[in-house]
C-alpha positions as CSV (number, residue, x, y, z in Angstrom):
1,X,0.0,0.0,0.0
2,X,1.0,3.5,-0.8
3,X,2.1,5.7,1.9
4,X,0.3,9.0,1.6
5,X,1.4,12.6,2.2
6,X,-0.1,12.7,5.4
7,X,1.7,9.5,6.6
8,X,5.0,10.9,5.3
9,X,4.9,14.4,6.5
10,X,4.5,12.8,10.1
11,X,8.1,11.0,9.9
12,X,11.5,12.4,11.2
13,X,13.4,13.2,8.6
14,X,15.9,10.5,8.6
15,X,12.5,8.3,8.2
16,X,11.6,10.4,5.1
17,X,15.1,9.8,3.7
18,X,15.0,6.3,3.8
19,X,11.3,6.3,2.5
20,X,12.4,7.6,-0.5
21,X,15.4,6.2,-1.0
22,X,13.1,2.7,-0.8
23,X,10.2,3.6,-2.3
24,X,10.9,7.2,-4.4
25,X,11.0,6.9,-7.9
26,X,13.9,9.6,-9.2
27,X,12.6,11.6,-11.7
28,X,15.1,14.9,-12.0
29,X,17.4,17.3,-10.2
30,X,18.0,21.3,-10.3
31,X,19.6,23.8,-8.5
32,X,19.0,26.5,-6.4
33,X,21.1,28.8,-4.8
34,X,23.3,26.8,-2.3
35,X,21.0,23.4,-2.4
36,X,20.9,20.2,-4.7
37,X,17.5,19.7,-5.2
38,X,16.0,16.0,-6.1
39,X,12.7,15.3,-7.6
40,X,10.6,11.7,-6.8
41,X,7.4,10.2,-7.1
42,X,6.4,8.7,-4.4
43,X,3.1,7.4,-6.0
44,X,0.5,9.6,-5.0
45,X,2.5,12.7,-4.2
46,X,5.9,14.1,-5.0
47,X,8.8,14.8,-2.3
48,X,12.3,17.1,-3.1
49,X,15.4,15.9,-1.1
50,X,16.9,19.4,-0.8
51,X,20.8,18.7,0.1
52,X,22.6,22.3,1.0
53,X,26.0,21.2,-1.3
54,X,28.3,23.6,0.9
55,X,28.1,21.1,4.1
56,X,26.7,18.1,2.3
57,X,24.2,17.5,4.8
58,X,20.2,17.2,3.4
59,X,18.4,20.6,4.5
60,X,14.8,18.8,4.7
61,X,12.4,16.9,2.5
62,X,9.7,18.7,0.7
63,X,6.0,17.4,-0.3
64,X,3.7,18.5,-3.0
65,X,0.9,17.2,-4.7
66,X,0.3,20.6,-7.1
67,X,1.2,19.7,-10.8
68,X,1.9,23.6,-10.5
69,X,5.0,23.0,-8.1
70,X,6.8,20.7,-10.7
71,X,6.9,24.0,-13.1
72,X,10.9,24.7,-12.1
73,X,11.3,20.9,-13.0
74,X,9.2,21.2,-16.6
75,X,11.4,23.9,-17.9
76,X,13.8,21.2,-18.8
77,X,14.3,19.3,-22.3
78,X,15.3,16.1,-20.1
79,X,12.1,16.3,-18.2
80,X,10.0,16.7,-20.9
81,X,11.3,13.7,-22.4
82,X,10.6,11.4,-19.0
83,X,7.2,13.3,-18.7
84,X,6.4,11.7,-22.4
85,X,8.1,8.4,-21.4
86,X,5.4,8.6,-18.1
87,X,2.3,9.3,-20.5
């Protein structure tokens, strides 16, 4: 069974780590400022890992479920290309 947002948002943050290291299906990466930002599915929501590069220590784990919050992501030619591989 799925683990929903909910569920997820109530884990420490090593727990969310390993959740979607496990279960998180990598879908793309971008940068911001200091931070390494990753992008997976978890299956009914999406969660960025959002590693601060200068210390290389992960910052916190962010959840969305808002197509409108992948816009950063969809800017890029190798995301469209896994969006149509998805569809």
């Amino acid at each position: 069974m799925e683990m929903k947002v909910k569920e997820f948002s109530q884990l420490s943050l090593t727990e969310q780590i390993k959740c979607v290291q496990d279960s998180g299906r990598y879908l793309h990466a971008r940068l911001k400022g200091w931070c390494h930002i990753s992008l997976y599915f978890m299956g009914t929501f999406y969660a960025e890992v959002w590693l601060l590069e200068h210390c290389g220590s992960i910052g916190m784990v962010r959840t969305f479920t808002s197509q409108e919050q992948l816009d950063p992501y969809l800017k890029t030619t190798s995301m469209e290309n896994l969006l149509k591989e998805l569809l």
